[in-house]
C-alpha positions, 0 to 999 in steps of 0.5 A: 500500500501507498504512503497515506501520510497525507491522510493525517495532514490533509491540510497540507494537500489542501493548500497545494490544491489552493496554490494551483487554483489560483495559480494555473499558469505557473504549469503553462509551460510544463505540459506533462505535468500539468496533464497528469494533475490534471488527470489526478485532480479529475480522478480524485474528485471523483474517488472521493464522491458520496454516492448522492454526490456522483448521482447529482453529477451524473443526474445534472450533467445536461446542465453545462451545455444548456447554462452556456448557452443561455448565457452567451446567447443572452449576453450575460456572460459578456457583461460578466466579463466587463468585471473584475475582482476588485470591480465585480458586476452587480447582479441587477446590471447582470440581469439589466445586460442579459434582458433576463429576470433577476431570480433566473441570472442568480440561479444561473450565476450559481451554478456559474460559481459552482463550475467555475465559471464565475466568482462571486466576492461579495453577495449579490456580485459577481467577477470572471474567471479564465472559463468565462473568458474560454466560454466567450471564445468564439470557437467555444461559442460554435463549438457548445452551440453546435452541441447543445442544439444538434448533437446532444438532442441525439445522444439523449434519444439513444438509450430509445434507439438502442431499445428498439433493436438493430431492424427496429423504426419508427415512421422511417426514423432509424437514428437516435438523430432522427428520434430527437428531431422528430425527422425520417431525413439523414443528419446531412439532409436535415442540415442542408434544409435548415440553413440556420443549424448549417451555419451552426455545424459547419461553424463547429467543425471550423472551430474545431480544426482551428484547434486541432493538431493538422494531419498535415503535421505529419504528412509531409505533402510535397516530398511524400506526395506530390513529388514531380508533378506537372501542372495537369497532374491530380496531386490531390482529392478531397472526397466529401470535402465539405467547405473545402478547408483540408483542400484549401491547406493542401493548395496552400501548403503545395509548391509543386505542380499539379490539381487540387480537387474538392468533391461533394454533392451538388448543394454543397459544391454551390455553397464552397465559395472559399474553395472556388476563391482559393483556386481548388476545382470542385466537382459533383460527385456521389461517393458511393459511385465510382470515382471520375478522377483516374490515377491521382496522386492523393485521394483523401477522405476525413471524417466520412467513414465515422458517418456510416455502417461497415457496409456503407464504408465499403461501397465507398472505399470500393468506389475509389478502387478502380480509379487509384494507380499503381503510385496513388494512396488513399489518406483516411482521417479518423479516429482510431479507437484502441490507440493508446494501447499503441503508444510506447509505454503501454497503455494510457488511460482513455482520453475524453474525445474519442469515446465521446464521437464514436458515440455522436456517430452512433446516435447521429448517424447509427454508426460506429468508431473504429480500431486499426484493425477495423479499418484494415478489414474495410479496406481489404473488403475494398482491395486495398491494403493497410499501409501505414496509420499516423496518430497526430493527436492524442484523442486518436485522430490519425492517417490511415493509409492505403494503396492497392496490392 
């Protein structure tokens, strides 16, 4: 057994918990320090719950989701952040900022205060904190938005779809997704339909690459890739690319010669103005049929196969097959479940993002995540070989590469 001295002078853990609370950025610097206390801080909280404790947490866990979003789309929280300590907001300004009445700002400035959101120095004032600054980040703002609005509806009309069996629909409706939104229309459909949640999700997923480690970090494009092309030459395919950002950063990145191409359906071809203004073709294509572009040197596809079942993936991976040349590979960006399991070291424990999307695609669109030796199994369905999987992130994000045998 441990040292459990600390058991006997809890006071001395105490102040050091105290000195890291109020002064984070003395670890800014030290990475694996202040993940690991992190990580220990996190599993202490909970080692240490009473059972109506951990009930409370699970039972209110919608709650972070749905306060910011109150509080950002009604102001509150940027009028928080016009105090300070020593110059705290007044709730009455809070609630006069926020056009909110004063019994629900104090309720919500509560539980602020218990998430850390907030200070609360003298009765009835209120301070920032660094969450609330993160909170008001634009990109946390899509991100929470995108959520609370479309996503989370969808994880809690899974425990529903799940009750139903695998064959089992109502109306047409087959997905938790569907279920929560009360529509037979795919996640995809329903967003083209509705322009407002498709400025919402397709501002999420640009956010999210802002802040996100690049696949591009660890392909190097030019020497690995496109090395020698001429100008007519395909370099590379962006298959269901969206607004055409992974295209633009190839363009970008690219010094050589050769095409970059982006390919979606009709609807959001017409809508990729920064693709078409950045100087990348785009293509209408459907890629469950076979691919019009023969012999590119890339043909590339993120986060595509994480929206479909393992006989969808194949159909698509399939569809590329006949057009890939004897020197063209095939870039998969995904999550592979499993990873850390192959880190040197031995095992790490489970980050909080990949368990997190393997369960968004499940309930927005009854698909699943995937280990290595699942993608090499669809890939070898399609007549393609595993090459090589390039982890870039530590929530599992990687390259998975292919090429015909």
């Amino acid at each position: 057994m441990g040292d459990l001295s600390v058991a006997s002078d809890p006071a001395y853990l105490i102040e050091q918990l105290k000195l890291v609370v109020k002064h984070p950025e003395t670890l800014n610097n030290d990475e694996t320090h202040r993940a690991e206390i992190q990580r220990l801080g996190r599993l202490m909280s909970v080692a240490l719950e009473t059972q109506q404790e951990s009930m409370q947490r699970i039972q209110f866990a919608h709650l972070p989701l749905v306060t910011t979003r109150i509080s950002n789309d009604s102001g509150l929280f940027t009028a928080l952040s016009k105090g300070d300590d020593v110059n705290p907001v007044a709730i009455a300004d809070l609630a006069k900022a926020s056009g909110l009445d004063k019994n629900l700002v104090s309720i919500l400035m509560d539980y602020h205060c218990y998430q850390g959101a907030a200070i609360e120095p003298r009765q009835g004032f209120y301070a920032p904190t660094g969450l609330t600054h993160h909170l008001l980040d634009p990109k946390v703002v899509k991100t929470t938005t995108c959520w609370q609005e479309i996503v989370g509806p969808a994880y809690g009309a899974l425990p529903r779809r799940l009750k139903r069996g695998p064959d089992e629909s109502e109306s047409g409706q087959k997905t938790a997704f569907q279920i929560a939104h009360d529509t037979t229309q795919s996640f995809y459909d329903w967003l083209e339909s509705r322009p407002e949640q498709h400025s919402i999700f397709y501002g999420f997923m640009a956010a999210n690459h802002a802040i996100t480690a690049r696949w591009l970090d660890v392909i190097r494009f030019d020497e690995e890739i496109a090395a020698g092309a001429d100008a007519n030459e395909v370099v590379f395919v962006d298959i269901g690319g969206g607004d055409g950002a992974q295209a633009i950063e190839v363009h970008q990145v690219h010094q050589g010669g050769g095409r970059v191409i982006m390919q979606d359906r009709p609807a959001v071809i017409e809508k990729a103005t920064k693709a078409h203004a950045a100087g990348v073709e785009t293509m209408a294509y459907d890629f469950f049929t076979e691919q019009p572009v023969k012999g590119a040197r890339a043909y590339f596809i993120q986060f595509v196969l994480l929206n479909w079942d393992d006989a969808e993936c194949v159909r698509i991976l399939a569809s590329q097959t006949p057009a890939m040349g004897p020197a063209s590979v095939l870039m998969i960006v995904d999550f592979v479940q499993g990873h850390r399991w192959e880190r040197s070291g031995g095992p790490r424990e489970p980050d909080l993002y990949t368990p997190a999307t393997a369960l968004a695609a499940r309930a927005c669109h009854d698909a699943k995540g995937r280990s290595r030796a699942d993608y090499r199994d669809l890939l070898e369905r399609a007549g393609l070989e595993l090459t090589e999987v390039r982890i870039f992130t530590d929530a599992g994000q990687a390259v998975i590469m292919a090429k015909k045998p």
